[in-house]
C-alpha positions in Angstrom: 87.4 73.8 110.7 84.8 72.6 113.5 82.0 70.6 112.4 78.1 71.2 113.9 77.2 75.5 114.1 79.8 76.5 111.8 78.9 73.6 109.2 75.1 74.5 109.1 76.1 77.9 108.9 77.8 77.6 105.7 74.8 75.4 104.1 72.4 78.2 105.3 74.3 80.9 103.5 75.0 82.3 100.1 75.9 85.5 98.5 74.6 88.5 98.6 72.2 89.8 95.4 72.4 92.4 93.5 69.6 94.4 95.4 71.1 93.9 98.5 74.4 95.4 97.7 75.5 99.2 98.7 76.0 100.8 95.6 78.4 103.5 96.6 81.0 100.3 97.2 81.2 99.2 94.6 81.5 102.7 92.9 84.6 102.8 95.2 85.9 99.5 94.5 85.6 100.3 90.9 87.6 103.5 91.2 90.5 102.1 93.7 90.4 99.2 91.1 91.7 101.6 88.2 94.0 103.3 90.6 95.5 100.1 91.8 96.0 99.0 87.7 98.0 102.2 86.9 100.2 101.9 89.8 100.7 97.7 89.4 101.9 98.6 85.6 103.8 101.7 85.9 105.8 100.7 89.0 105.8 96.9 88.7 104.7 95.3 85.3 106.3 98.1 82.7 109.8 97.0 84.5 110.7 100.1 85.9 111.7 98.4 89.6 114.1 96.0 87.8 115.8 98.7 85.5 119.1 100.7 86.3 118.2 104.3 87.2 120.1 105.0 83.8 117.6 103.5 81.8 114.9 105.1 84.0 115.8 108.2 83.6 116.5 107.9 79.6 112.5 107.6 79.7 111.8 110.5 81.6 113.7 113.0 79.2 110.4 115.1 78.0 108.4 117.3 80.2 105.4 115.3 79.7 107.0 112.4 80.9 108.7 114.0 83.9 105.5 116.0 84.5 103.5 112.3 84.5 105.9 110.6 86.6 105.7 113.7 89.8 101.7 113.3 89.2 101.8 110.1 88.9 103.9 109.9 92.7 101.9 112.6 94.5 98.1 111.7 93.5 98.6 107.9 92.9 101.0 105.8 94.3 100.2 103.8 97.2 97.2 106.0 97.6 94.8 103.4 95.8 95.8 99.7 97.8 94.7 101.5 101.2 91.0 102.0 99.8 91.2 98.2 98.7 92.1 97.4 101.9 89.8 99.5 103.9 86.9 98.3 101.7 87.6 94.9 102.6 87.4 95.5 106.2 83.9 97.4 105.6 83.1 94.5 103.7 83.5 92.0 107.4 81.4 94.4 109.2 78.4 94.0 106.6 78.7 89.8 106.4 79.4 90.4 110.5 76.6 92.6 110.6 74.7 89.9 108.6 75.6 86.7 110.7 74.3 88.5 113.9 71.3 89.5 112.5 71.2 85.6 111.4 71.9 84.7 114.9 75.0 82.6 113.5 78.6 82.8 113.4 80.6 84.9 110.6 83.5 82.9 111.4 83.2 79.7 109.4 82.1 80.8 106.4 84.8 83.8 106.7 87.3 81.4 107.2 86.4 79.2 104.0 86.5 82.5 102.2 89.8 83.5 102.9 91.0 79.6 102.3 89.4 80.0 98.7 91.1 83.6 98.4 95.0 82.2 99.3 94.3 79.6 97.0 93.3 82.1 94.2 96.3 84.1 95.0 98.6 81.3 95.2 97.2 80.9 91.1 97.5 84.6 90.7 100.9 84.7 92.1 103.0 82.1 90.2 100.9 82.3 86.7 99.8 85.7 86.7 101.9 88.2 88.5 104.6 88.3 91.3 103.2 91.0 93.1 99.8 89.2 94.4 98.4 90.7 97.2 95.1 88.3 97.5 97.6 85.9 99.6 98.4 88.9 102.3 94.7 89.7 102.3 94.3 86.1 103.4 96.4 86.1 105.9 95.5 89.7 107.3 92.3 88.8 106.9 92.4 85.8 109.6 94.0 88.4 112.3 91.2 90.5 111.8 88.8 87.8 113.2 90.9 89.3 116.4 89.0 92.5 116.4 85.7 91.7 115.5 84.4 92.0 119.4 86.7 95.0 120.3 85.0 98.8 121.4 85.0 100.9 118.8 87.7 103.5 120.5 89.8 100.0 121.3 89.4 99.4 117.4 90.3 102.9 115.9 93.2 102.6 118.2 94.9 99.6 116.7 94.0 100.5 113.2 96.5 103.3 114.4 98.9 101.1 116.0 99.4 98.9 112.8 99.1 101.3 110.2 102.3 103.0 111.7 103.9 101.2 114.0 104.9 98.2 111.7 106.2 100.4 109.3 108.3 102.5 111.4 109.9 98.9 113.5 110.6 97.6 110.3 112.5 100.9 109.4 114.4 101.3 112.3 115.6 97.2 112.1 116.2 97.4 108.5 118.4 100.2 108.4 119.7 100.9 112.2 119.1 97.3 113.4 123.1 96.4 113.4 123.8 99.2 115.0 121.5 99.2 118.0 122.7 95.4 118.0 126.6 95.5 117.8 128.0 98.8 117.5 128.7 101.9 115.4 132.1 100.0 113.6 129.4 96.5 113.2 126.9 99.4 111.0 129.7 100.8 109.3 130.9 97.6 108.1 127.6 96.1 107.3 127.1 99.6 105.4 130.0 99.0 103.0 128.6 95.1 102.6 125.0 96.2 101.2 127.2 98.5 98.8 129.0 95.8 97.9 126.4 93.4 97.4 124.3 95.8 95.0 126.1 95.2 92.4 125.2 91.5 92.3 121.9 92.8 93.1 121.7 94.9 89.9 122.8 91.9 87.5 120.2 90.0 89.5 117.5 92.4 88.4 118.8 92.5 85.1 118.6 88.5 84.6 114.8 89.1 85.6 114.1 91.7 83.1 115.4 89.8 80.7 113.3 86.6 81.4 110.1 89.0 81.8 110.7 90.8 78.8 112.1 88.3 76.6 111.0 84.3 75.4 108.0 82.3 76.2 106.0 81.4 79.3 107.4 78.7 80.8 110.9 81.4 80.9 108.4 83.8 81.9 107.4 81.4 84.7 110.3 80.5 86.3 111.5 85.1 86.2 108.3 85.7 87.7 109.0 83.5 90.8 112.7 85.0 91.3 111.0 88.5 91.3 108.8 87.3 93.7 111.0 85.9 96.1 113.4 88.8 95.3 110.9 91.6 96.0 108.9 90.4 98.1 109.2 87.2 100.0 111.5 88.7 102.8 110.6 89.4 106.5 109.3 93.0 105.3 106.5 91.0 104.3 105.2 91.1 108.6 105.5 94.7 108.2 103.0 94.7 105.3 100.8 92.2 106.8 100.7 94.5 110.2 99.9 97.4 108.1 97.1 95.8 105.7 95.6 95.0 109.2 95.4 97.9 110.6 93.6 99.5 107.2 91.2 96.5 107.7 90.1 97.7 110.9 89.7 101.0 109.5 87.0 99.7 107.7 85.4 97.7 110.1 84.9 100.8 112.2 84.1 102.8 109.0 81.5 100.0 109.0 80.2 99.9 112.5 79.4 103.6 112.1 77.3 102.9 109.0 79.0 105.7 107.5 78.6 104.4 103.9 75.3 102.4 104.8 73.7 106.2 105.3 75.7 109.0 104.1 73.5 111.7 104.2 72.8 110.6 108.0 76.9 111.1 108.2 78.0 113.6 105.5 79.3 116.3 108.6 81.4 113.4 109.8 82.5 112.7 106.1 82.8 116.3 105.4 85.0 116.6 108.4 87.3 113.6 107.1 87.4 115.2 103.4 89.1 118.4 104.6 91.4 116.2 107.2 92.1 113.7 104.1 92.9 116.7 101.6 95.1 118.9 103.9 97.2 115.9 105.5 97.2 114.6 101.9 98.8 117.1 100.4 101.6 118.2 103.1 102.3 114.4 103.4 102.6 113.6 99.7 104.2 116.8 99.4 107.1 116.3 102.0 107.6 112.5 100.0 107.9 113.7 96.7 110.4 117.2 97.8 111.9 113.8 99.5 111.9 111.8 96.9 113.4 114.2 94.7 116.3 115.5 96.5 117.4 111.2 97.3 117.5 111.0 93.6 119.9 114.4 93.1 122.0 112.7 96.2 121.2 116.2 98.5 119.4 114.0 101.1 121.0 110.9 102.5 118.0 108.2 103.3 120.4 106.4 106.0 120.7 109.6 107.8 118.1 108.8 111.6 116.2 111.9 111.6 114.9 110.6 108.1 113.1 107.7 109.7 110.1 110.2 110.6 109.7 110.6 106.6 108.1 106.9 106.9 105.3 107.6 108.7 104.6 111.0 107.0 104.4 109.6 103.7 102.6 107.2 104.7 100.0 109.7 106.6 99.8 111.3 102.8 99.0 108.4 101.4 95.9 107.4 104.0 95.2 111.3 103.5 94.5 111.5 99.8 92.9 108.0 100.3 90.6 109.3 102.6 90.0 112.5 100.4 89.2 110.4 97.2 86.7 108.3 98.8 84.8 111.0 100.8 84.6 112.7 97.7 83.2 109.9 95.6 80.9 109.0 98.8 79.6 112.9 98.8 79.3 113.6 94.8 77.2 109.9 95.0 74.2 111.6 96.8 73.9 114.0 93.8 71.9 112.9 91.0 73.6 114.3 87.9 77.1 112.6 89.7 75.3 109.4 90.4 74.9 108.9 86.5 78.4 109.3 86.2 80.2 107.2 88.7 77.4 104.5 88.9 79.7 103.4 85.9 82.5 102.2 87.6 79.7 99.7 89.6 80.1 96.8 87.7 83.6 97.1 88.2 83.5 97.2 91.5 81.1 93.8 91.8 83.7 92.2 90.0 87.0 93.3 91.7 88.8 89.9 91.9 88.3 89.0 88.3 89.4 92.5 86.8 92.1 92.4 89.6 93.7 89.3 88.6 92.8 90.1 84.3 94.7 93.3 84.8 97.8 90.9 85.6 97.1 89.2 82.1 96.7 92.3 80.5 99.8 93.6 81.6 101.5 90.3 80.6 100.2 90.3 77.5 101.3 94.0 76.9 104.6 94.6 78.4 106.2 90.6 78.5 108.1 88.2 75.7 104.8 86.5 76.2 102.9 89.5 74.6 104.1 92.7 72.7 107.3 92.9 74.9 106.9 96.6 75.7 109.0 96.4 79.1 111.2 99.2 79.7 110.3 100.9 76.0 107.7 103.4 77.3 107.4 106.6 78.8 105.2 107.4 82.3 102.7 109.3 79.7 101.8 106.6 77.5 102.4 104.2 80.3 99.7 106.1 82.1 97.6 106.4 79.4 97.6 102.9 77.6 96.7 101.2 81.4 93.7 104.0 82.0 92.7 102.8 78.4 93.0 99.0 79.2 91.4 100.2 82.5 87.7 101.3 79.7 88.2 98.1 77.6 87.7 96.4 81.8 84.8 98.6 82.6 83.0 97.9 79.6 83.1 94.2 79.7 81.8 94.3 83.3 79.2 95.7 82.0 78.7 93.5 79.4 79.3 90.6 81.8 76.9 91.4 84.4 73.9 91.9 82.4 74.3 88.5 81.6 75.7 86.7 85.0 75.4 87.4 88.6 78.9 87.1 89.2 82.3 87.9 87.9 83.9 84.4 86.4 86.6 84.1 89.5 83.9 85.8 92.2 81.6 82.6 90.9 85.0 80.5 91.1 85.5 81.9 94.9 82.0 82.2 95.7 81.4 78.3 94.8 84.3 77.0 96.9 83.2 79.1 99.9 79.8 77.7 100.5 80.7 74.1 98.8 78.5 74.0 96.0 78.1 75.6 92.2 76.5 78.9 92.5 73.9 80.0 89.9 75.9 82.3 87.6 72.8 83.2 84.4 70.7 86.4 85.5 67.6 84.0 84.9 68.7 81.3 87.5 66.8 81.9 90.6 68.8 82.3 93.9 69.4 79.1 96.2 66.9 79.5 99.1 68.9 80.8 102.4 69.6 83.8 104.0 72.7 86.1 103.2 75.8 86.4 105.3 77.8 88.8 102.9 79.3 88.6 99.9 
């Protein structure tokens, strides 16, 4: 990092207070935060993406359980990570907004944040949970410096580009790549080789489970960082990084417009997106899950071309019931008897990073050898139900926490690295004198 503007810029700023803070994020934050921990346990830390379909299906015998697990595919997953990720983008535009108004840069003081983010993922990532995503933000993050000076028709146009496009490339390479490359007989061949090799895959898997679900940490440890690198760590990971991009500039633009800043100002615009977000929503989610459903009773063959344009339709549902959740939250937030209600999830919100990273815990503590070893013994019901109650026990102690501190524990952590020295964390310390580039 440069020395002289960008130095004196971090010394000159600090986090943002309490007072100066948009409400309705961090009501949103707070919400995408519970969806987020239902989908990171049910899909990820019960064990389900490491167990044979057999064993999947044995826990999906009731109704309730079957009736949980369509719910749980059409309203919730992947619909809650886009909100995180277009929040964050909203989140530049204020500290952009901020530094201009400053007459500074945003960049240096942007850039320590993200350095103190990957290193609080890298944590997250190998003691916590494989599944980290504060690393990708990280990186994403950086490439959205790119588009900080762009028009905003230039910038709604490549949060287009890379919400899809990636996506779809990474598609078309994974599963057609050998044979645009070498040939119909190179496909067929290499066809018959992934068969082959998912056996090995499946024992794979099951040596992971086993280490997750079974012994002590350090074993624990050591099958957290094979899933990772199994699931993960694989050139896939652009694709991701693309498409966490473009829902970053989403939010930028979101936040240029000041739709959030003023919603009363905006609520046509917002009403407008609601009905887009609901009908695209549903039709997308819809076509997945009919999808979805008729892979798993082998009626629909997923290496078949014309199934490629199911990629960007599902994801199209997802960004539409994203986009329906928080235009509704946004609108039922300017009513007063709905206000009460959802200024709950607040604290939450203002502490995303902590309860994101405690949820990994949590779910360690619940479902691995570590804890109660309850991998791959429950049901999507009390799946659902045990993380939405874990999700309270979270909302309460931010509560509890920030009527006592300023910050979340790891928000102080992060917070402290980015501008170099301890921040205040008691209620009754006074702020550092400075002006506020974002928090």
């Amino acid at each position: 990092m440069s020395g002289g503007p960008g130095v004196e810029g971090v010394a000159e700023a600090r986090p943002v207070d309490a007072g100066e803070r948009l409400e309705v994020l961090d009501v949103l934050r707070g919400f995408a935060l519970g969806g987020v921990f239902v989908s990171n346990v049910y899909v990820w830390m019960s064990g389900w993406v490491l167990m044979p379909r057999p064993a999947v299906q044995a826990l999906t015998a009731t109704w309730v359980d079957q009736a949980a697990s369509e719910l749980f595919q059409f309203f919730v997953n992947g619909r809650f990570m886009p909100i995180f990720s277009f929040l964050f983008g909203l989140g530049f535009c204020v500290q952009l907004t901020r530094a201009e108004k400053r007459g500074t840069s945003v960049v240096p003081v942007y850039r320590r944040r993200l350095m103190a983010m990957y290193l609080l993922g890298l944590v997250h990532l190998y003691g916590a949970w494989y599944g980290d995503v504060l690393n990708m933000y990280a990186m994403a993050g950086l490439l959205l410096l790119l588009f900080r000076e762009r028009k905003d028709r230039t910038l709604l146009l490549w949060a287009g580009v890379l919400m899809f496009g990636p996506m779809l490339v990474g598609q078309v390479l994974t599963r057609f790549g050998t044979l645009l490359l070498h040939g119909p007989e190179a496909h067929a061949a290499a066809r018959e080789a992934a068969k082959a090799a998912a056996k090995g895959m499946a024992e794979t898997k099951a040596g992971i489970f086993e280490g997750l679900s079974s012994g002590g940490y350090l074993r624990w440890l050591r099958a957290n960082a094979e899933a990772y690198f199994l699931l993960f760590f694989s050139p896939m990971m652009l694709t991701h990084i693309g498409t966490t991009v473009g829902r970053f500039a989403l939010g930028l633009w979101a936040g240029r417009k000041g739709l959030f800043h003023d919603v009363e100002k905006h609520r046509a615009t917002l009403k407008r997106l609601w009905g887009w977000g609901l009908g695209v929503g549903l039709v997308g989610s819809g076509v997945g899950v009919v999808t979805g459903l008729l892979m798993r009773k082998k009626l629909l063959d997923f290496q078949e071309p014309w199934t490629l344009v199911l990629t960007p339709v599902r994801e199209l549902g997802a960004v539409g019931l994203a986009t329906f959740y928080v235009t509704s939250l946004a609108l039922l937030f300017q009513r007063e008897r709905w206000r009460k209600v959802l200024r709950l999830l607040a604290p939450a919100g203002r502490m995303a990073v902590t309860n994101y990273m405690s949820q990994s815990v949590l779910g360690m503590l619940v479902f691995s050898g570590v804890g109660l070893g309850l991998m791959g013994k429950t049901g999507p019901a009390v799946t659902i139900a045990l993380t939405m109650g874990l999700f309270c026990v979270q909302v309460a102690w931010s509560h509890w926490w920030l009527a006592r501190y300023r910050f979340g524990p790891v928000e102080w952590v992060w917070r402290s690295l980015t501008y170099g020295k301890a921040q205040p964390m008691k209620r009754s310390a006074e702020p550092s004198p400075g002006t506020v580039p974002g928090a």
